[in-house]
N, C-alpha and C positions, 0 to 999 in steps of 0.2 A: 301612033301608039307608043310609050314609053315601052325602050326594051328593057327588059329586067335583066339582061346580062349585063346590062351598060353603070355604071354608079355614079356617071355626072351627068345622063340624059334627065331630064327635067329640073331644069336649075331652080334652085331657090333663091336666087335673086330678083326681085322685081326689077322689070325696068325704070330707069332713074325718068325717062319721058313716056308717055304710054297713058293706054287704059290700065291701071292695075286690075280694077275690078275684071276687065276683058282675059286678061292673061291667068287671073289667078281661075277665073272660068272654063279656060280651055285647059289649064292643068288637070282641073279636077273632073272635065269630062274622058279628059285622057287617061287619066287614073282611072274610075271608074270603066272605062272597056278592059284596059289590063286586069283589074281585079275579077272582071267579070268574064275573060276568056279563061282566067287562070286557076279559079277557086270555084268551082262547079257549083260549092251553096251559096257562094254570092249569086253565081249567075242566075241561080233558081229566082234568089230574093229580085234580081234586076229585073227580071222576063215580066215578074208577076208585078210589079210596082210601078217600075218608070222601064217599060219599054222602048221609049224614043227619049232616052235621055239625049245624045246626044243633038239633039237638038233643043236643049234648054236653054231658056233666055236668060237663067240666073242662077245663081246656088239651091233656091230652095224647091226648085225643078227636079235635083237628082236625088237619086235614091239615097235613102241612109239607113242604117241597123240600131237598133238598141242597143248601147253599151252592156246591159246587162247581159246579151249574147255571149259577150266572150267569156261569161263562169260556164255555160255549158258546152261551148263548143271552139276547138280550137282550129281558128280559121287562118289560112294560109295561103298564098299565091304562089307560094315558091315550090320545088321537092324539099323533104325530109335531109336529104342529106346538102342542103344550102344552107339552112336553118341554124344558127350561131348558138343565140342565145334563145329562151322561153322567157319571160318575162313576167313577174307575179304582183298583180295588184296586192295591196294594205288587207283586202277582207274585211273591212272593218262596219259594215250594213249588215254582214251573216258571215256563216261558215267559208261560203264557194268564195274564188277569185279568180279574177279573168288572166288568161292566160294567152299572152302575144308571141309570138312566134318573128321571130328579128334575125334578118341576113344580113350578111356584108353590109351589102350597098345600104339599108333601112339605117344599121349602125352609125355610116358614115352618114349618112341625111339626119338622122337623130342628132348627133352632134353639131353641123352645120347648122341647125337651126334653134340651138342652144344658145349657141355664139350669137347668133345675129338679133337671139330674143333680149338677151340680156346686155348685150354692150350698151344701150342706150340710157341704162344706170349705172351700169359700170364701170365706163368705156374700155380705152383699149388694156391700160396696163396692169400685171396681174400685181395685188397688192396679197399683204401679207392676210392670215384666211383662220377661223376659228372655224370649225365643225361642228354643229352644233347637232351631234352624235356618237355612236360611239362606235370605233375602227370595228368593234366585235358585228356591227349589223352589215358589212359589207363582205363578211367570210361566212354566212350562215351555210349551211347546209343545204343542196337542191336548186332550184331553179332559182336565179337572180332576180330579188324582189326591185320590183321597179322603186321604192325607198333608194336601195344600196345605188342602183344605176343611176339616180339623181344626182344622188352624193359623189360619186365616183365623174360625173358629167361634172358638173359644179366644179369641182379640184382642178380643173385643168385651169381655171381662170383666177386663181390663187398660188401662193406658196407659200413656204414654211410652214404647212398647213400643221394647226394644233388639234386633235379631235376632243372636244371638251369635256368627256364622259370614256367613264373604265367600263368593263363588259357588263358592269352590274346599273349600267345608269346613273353613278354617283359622279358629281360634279369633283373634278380633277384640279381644286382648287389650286395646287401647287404650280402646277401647270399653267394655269388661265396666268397666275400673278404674274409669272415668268413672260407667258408673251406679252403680256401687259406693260412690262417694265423694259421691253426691249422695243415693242412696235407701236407701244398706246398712246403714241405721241405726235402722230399720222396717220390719216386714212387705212384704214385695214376694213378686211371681207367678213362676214360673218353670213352661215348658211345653214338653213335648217325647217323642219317641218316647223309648221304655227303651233301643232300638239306636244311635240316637244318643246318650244321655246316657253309656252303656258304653263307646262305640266311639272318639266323634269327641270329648266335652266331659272325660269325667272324665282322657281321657290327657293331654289336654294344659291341665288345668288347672294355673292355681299354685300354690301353697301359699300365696302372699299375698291368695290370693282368700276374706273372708270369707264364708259363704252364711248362715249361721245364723240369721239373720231372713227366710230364704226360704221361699214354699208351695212345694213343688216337686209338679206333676201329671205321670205319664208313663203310659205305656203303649205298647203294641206294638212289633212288632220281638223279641219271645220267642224264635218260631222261629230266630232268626237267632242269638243267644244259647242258645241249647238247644245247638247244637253247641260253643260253649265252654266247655258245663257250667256255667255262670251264671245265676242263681237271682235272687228277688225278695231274700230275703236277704243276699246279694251283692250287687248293687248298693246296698244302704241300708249295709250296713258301708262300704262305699267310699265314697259319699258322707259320712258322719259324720266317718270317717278324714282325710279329705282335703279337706273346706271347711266341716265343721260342720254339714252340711245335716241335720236332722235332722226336721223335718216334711213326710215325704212319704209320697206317695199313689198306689198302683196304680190304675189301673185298664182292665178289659177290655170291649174292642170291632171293630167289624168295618167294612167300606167297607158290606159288604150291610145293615146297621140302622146309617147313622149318624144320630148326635144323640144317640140312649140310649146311657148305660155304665155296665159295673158297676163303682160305684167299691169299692177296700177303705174296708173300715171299721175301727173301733179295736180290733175282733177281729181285725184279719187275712184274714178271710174279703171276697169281693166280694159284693156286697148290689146286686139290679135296685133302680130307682127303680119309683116307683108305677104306672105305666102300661107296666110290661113284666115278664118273668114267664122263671124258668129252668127248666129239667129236666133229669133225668139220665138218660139211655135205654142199657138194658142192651144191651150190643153185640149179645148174643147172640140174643135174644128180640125186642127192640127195645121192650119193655116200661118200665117205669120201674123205674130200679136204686132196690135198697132204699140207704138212708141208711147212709155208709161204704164202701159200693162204688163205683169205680169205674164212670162209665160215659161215653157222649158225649154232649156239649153238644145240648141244644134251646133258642135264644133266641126270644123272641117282642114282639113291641112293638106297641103301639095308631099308630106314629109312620106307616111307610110305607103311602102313599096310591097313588104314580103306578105302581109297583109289586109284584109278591107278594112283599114281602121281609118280613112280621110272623109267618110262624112256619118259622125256618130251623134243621134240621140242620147242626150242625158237624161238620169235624176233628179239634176237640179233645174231650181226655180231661178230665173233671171229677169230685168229689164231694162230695155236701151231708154235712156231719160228722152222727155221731149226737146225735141229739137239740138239734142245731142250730136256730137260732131269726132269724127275719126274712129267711127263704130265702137265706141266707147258703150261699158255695160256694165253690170252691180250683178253677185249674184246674191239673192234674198234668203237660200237655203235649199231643201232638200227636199223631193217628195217622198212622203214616208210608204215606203213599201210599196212602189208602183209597178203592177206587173208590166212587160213589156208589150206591149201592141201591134198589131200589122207583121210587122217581120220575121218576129220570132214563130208565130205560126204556121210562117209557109217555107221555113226553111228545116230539110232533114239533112238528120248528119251522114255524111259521105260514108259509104259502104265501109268497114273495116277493111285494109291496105288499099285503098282506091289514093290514086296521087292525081293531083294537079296536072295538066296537060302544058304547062309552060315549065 
């Protein structure tokens, strides 16, 4: 079993010779017993679901939870007084947002697997870095929204970083020129929600503004653009159109596994990194969709420690193409308003001051 005192036990390295498939199986069975000696409503979920998980022949053998669990309930493996940060999803489906509960060791696994998601576009060396937000959403008030912790994740693989928006969301023109005229003449970082790049950056960009020696990384904020009918597509024409940006990169992720993402790759398709793992579960059956069908997202990650967030049911719609290769995926959108199923029913919330036994 993974100790949770430990912060380098269960490495996130695949081995370079090996089954990965095998290895990233036995993480996640190993995960799941610690989540499930340690967080009493997982164990409940486990007993009634997948009792003999650890004798599963594959990933979609072990138990998983509904994402949407963590707006109503804040699930934990650790004690109260291990707990770093709380972590707050976007909200941006309704009111409630899920709320993660992140130690030490999750912090340093979060980061470790940032690194190894994104060096494969980025590689090693930190280039100079635009922020495509504004310094004011990283000091908010209350629990660290998982936005700000992206952004703050992100920065370490840059410098001279510029944030390119004042507290009011206005594009900091003076600003952009300035690094423009000193770094836009070489590869530099550029990083930021898909909802901001669409909404706040690309309206009010110049036309004097070159990008074309830009990385540009985005993601999130879909749902929000789903209703203007705006597509991955669509935003890379507009970016090409309108500042030359032309090397950029999807990629998806969640507040509940941050650290891992899937990034796109030169297919088009988002590719997990080594130590997390997709699937596609047939809505109906809840089986796994064959290749080309439609179905919903299961994410899974070796990352999360302080809580049961390594094998979540999504929202969204996804599917692995036929005859697709490096577990490569698309995801197609969102289901609208989907209550959650199976899990969320047979889990109750732990007594008030009841703690964790690890």
């Amino acid at each position: 079993m993974i100790d949770p005192a430990d912060p380098v036990s269960g490495d996130l390295a695949a081995p370079a010779d090996g089954d990965q498939a095998a290895w990233r199986l036995a993480g996640l069975i190993a995960l799941t017993a610690h989540h499930q000696a340690c967080c009493p409503d997982y164990g409940r979920v486990v007993a009634i679901t997948a009792p003999g998980f650890r004798q599963a022949g594959g990933p979609a053998q072990l138990p998983m939870l509904p994402v949407s669990l963590f707006k109503s309930h804040l699930l934990q493996s650790v004690e109260d007084v291990r707990v770093t940060t709380v972590l707050t999803s976007s909200g941006t489906t309704g009111p409630a947002v899920s709320r993660i509960a992140v130690d030490a060791s999750t912090a340093e696994r979060q980061s470790a697997a940032l690194a190894a998601s994104v060096e494969p576009f980025l590689g090693v060396d930190r280039l100079p870095m635009i922020v495509l937000d504004s310094k004011a959403a990283l000091t908010a008030a209350g629990a660290m929204s998982a936005r700000a912790a992206a952004v703050l994740g992100m920065m370490r693989f840059g410098r001279r970083h510029h944030f390119a928006f004042d507290a009011g969301m206005g594009l900091d023109l003076a600003g952009l020129a300035a690094f423009l005229e000193r770094f836009g003449r070489r590869p530099f970082l550029l990083f930021g929600f898909t909802f901001v790049v669409w909404q706040h950056f690309l309206s009010a960009l110049p036309r004097w503004a070159d990008l074309s020696q830009g990385l540009l990384l985005h993601g999130g904020g879909w749902k929000r653009l789903a209703r203007l009918a705006v597509d991955d597509a669509t935003v890379k024409a507009a970016l090409k159109e309108r500042c030359g940006l032309v090397r950029v990169r999807n990629f998806y992720g969640m507040a509940e596994q941050l650290g891992g993402i899937f990034l796109e790759g030169e297919d088009g398709l988002l590719h997990p990194p080594p130590f997390a793992d997709v699937l596609i579960r047939d809505p109906d059956s809840g089986g796994l969709a064959e290749p080309g069908q439609p179905g919903l997202i299961q994410v899974l990650s070796l990352v999360p420690r302080s809580y049961p967030g390594h094998s979540l049911l999504t929202e969204d719609i996804g599917v692995a193409p036929v005859g697709g290769r490096n577990r490569g995926f698309s995801v197609l959108g969102r289901v609208h308003r989907a209550p959650p199923r199976g899990c969320g029913d047979v889990v109750a919330f732990a007594d008030k001051g009841a703690r964790p036994p690890c």
